[in-house]
N, CA, C and O atoms as a GROMACS GRO file, in nm:
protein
  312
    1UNK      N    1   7.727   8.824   9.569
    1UNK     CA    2   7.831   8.858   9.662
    1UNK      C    3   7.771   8.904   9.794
    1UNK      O    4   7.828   8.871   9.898
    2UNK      N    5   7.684   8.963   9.798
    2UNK     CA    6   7.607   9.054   9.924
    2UNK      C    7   7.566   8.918   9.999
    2UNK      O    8   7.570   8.924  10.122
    3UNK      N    9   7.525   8.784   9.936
    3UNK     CA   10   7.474   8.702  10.064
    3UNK      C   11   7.606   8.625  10.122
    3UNK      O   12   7.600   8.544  10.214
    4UNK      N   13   7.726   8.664  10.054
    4UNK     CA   14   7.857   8.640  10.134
    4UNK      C   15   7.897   8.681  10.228
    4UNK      O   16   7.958   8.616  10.313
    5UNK      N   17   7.863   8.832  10.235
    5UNK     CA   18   7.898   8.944  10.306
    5UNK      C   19   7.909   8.885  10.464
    5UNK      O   20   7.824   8.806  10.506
    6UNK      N   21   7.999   8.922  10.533
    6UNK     CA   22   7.994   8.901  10.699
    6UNK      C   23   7.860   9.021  10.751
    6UNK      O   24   7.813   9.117  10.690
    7UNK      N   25   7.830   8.967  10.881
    7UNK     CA   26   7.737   9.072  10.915
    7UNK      C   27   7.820   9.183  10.939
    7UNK      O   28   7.755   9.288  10.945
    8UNK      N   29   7.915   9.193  10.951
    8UNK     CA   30   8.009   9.308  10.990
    8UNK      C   31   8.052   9.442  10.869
    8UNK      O   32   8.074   9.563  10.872
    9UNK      N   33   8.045   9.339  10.775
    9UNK     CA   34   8.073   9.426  10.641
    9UNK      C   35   7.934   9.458  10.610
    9UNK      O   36   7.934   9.565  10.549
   10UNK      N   37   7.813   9.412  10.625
   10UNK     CA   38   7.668   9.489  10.573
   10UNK      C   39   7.669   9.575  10.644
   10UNK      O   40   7.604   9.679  10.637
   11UNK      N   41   7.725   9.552  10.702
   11UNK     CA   42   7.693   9.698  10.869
   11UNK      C   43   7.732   9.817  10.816
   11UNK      O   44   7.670   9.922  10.802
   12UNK      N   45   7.874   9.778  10.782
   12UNK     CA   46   7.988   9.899  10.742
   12UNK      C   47   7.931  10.015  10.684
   12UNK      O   48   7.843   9.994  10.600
   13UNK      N   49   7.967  10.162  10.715
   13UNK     CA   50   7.957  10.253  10.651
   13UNK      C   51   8.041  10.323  10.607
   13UNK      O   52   8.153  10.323  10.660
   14UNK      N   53   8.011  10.408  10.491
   14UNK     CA   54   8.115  10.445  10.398
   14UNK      C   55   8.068  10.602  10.385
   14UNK      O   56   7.966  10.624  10.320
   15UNK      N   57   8.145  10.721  10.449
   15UNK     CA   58   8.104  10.800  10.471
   15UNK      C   59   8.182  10.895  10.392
   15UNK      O   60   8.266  10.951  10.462
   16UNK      N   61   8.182  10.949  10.220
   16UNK     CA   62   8.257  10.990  10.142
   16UNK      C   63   8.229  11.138  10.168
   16UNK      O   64   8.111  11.173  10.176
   17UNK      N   65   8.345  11.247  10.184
   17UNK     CA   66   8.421  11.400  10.206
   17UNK      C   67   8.424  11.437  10.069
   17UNK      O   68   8.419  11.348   9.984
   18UNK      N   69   8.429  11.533  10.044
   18UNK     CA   70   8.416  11.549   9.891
   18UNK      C   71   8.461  11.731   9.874
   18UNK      O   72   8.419  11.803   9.964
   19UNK      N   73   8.508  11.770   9.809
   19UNK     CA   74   8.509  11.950   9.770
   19UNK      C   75   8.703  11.978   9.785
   19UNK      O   76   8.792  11.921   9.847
   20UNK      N   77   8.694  12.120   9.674
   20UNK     CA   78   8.781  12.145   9.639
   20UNK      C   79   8.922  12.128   9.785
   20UNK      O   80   8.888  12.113   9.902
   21UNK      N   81   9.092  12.137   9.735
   21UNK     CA   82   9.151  12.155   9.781
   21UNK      C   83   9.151  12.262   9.898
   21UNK      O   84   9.103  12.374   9.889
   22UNK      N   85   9.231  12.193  10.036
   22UNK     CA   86   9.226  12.289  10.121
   22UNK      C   87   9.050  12.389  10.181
   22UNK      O   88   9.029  12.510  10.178
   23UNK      N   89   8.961  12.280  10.227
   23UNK     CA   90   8.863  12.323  10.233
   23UNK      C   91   8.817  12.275  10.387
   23UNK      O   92   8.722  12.313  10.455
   24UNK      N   93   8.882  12.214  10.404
   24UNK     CA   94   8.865  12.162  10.524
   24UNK      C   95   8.796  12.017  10.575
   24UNK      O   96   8.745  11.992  10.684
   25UNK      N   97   8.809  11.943  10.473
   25UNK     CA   98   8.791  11.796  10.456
   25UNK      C   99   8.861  11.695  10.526
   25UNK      O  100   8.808  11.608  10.596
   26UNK      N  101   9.044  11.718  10.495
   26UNK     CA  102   9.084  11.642  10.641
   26UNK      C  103   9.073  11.604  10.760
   26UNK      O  104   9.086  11.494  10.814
   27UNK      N  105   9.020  11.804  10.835
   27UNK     CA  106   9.008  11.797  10.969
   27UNK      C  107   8.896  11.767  10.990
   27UNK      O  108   8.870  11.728  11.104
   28UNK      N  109   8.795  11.774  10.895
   28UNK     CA  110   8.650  11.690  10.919
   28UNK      C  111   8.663  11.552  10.936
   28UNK      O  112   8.592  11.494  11.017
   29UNK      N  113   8.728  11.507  10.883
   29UNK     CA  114   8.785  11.352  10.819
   29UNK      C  115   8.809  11.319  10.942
   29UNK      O  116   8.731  11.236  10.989
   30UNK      N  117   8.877  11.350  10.997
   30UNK     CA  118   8.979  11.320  11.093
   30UNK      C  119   8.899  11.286  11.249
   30UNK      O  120   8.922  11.217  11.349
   31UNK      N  121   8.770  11.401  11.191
   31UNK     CA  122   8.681  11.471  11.362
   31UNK      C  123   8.571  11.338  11.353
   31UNK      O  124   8.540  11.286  11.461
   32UNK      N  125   8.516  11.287  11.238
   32UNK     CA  126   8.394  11.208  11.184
   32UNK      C  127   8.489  11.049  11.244
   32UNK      O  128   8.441  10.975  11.330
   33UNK      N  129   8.610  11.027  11.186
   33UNK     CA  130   8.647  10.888  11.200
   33UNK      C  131   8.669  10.888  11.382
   33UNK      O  132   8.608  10.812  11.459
   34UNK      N  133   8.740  10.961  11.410
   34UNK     CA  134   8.740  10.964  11.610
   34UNK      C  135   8.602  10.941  11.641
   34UNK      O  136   8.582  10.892  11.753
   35UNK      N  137   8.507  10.962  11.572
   35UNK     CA  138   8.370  10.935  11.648
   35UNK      C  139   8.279  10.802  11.604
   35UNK      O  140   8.180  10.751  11.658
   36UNK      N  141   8.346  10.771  11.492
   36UNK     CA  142   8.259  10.670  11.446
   36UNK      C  143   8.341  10.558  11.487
   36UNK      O  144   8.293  10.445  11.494
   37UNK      N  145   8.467  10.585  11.515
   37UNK     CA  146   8.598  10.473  11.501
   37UNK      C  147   8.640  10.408  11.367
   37UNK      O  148   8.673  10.289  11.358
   38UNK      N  149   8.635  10.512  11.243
   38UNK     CA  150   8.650  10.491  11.134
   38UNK      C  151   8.790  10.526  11.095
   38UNK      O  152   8.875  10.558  11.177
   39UNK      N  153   8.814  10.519  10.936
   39UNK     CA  154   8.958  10.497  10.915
   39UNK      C  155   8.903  10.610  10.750
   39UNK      O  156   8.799  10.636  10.690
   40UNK      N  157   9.058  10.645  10.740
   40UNK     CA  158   9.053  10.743  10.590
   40UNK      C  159   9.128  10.674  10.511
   40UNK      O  160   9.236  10.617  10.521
   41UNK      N  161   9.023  10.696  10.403
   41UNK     CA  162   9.088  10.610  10.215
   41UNK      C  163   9.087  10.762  10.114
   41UNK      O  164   8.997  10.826  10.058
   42UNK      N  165   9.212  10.773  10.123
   42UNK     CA  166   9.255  10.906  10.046
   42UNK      C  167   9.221  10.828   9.915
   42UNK      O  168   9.263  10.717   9.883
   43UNK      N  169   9.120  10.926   9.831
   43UNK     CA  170   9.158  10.846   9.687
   43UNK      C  171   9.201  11.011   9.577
   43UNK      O  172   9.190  11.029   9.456
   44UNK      N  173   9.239  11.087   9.666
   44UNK     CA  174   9.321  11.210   9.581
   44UNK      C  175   9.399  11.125   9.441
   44UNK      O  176   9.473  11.030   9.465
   45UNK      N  177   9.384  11.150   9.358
   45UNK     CA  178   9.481  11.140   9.246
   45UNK      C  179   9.615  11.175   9.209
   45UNK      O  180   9.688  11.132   9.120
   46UNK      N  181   9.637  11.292   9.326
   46UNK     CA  182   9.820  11.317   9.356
   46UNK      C  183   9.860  11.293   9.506
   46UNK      O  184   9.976  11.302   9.548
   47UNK      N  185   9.769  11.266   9.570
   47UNK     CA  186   9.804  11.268   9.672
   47UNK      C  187   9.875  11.072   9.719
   47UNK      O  188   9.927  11.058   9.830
   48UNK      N  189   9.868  10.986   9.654
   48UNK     CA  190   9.929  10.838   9.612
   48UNK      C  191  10.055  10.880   9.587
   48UNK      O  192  10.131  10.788   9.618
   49UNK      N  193  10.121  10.985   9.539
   49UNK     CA  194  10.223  10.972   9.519
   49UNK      C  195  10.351  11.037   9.624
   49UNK      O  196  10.342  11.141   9.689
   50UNK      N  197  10.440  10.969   9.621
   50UNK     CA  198  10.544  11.001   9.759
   50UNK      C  199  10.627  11.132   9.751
   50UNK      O  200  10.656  11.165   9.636
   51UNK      N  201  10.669  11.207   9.843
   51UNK     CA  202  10.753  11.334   9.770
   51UNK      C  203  10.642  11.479   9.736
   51UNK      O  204  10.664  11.599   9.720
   52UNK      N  205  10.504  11.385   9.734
   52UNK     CA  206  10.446  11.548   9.656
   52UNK      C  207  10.364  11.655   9.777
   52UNK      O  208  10.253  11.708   9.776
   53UNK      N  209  10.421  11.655   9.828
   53UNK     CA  210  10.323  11.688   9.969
   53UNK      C  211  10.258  11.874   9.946
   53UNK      O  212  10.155  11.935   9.973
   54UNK      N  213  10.409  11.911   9.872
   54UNK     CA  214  10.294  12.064   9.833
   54UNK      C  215  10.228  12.061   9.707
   54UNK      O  216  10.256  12.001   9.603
   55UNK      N  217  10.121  12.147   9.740
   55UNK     CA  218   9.961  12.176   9.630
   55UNK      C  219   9.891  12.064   9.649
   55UNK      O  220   9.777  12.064   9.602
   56UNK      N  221   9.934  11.946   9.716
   56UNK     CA  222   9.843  11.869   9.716
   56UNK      C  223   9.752  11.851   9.887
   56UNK      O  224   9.663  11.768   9.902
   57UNK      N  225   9.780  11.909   9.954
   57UNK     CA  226   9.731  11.970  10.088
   57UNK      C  227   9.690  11.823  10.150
   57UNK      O  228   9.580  11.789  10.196
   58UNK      N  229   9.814  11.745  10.139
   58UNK     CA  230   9.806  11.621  10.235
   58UNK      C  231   9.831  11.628  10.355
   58UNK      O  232   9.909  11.708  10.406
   59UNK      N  233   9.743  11.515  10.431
   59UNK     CA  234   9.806  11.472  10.573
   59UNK      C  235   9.876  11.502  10.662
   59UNK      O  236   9.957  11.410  10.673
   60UNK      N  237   9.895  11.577  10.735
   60UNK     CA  238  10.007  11.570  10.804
   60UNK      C  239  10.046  11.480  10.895
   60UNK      O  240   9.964  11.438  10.977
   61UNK      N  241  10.181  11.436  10.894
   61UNK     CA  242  10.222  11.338  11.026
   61UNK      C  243  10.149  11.298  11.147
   61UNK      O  244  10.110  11.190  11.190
   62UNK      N  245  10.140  11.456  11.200
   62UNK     CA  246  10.088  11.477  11.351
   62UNK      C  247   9.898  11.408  11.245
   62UNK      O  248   9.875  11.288  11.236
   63UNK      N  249   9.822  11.488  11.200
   63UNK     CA  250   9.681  11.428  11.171
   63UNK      C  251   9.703  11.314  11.062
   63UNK      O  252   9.626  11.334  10.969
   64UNK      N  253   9.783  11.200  11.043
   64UNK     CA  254   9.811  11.055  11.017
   64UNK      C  255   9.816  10.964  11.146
   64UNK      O  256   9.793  10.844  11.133
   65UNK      N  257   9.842  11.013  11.259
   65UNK     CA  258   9.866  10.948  11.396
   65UNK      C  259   9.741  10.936  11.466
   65UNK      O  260   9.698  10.846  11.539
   66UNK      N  261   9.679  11.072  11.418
   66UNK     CA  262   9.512  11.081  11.507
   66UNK      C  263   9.457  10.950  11.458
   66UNK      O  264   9.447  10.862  11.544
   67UNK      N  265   9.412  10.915  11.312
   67UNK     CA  266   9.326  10.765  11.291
   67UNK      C  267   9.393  10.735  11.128
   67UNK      O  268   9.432  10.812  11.041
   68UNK      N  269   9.386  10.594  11.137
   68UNK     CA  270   9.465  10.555  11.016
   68UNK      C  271   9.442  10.566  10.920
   68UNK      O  272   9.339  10.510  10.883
   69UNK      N  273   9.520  10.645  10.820
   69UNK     CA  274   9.509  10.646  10.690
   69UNK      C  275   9.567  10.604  10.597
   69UNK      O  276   9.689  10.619  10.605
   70UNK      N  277   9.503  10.518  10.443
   70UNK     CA  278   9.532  10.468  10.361
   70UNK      C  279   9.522  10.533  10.209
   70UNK      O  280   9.428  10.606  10.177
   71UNK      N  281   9.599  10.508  10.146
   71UNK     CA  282   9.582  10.549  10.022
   71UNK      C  283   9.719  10.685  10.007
   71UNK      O  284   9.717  10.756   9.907
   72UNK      N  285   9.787  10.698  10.073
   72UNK     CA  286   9.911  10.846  10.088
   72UNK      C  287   9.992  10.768  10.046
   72UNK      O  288  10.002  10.645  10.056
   73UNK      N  289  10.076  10.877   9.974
   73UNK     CA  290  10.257  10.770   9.936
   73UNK      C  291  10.254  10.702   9.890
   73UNK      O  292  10.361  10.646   9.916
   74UNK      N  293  10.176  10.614   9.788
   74UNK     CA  294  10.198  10.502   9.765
   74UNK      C  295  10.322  10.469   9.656
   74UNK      O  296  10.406  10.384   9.685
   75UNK      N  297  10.328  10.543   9.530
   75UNK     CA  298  10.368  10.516   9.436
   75UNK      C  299  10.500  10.659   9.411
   75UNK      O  300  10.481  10.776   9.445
   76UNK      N  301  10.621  10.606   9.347
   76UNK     CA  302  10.705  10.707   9.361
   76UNK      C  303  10.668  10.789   9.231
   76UNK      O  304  10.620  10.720   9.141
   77UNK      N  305  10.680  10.910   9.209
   77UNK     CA  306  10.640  10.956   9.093
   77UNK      C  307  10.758  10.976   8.985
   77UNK      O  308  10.872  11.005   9.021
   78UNK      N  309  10.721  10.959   8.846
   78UNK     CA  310  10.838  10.933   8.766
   78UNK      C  311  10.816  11.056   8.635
   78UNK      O  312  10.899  11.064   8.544
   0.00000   0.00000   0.00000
């Protein structure tokens, strides 16, 4: 697969945030992608789901607008 790769995607970096809730990972998130011109892949395990926005110390609107993020809301919870 790697000698498929575009030169664009070998390039790519993948710069993974990591540590407990409410630690200050977003606004890092947020400060790292404005500079690199990068994008956020929430892979929280509650945070996919729509509706759950407290304890799970997601996103806010206003820092969703700063640089795009993927992986929020996805799935309704049942």
């Amino acid at each position: 697969m790697a000698e498929r790769a575009t030169p664009a995607l070998r390039a790519a970096r993948v710069i993974a945030l990591v540590g407990a809730t409410a630690t200050g990972k977003t606004a890092l998130g947020i400060e790292v992608a404005r500079k690199v011109g990068g994008e956020i892949i929430s892979v929280d395990s509650r945070q996919l789901y729509r509706k759950m926005d407290i304890g799970t110390a997601k996103a806010t609107p206003e820092q969703r607008a700063a640089v795009p993020h993927f992986g929020l809301d996805l799935v309704d919870p049942d």
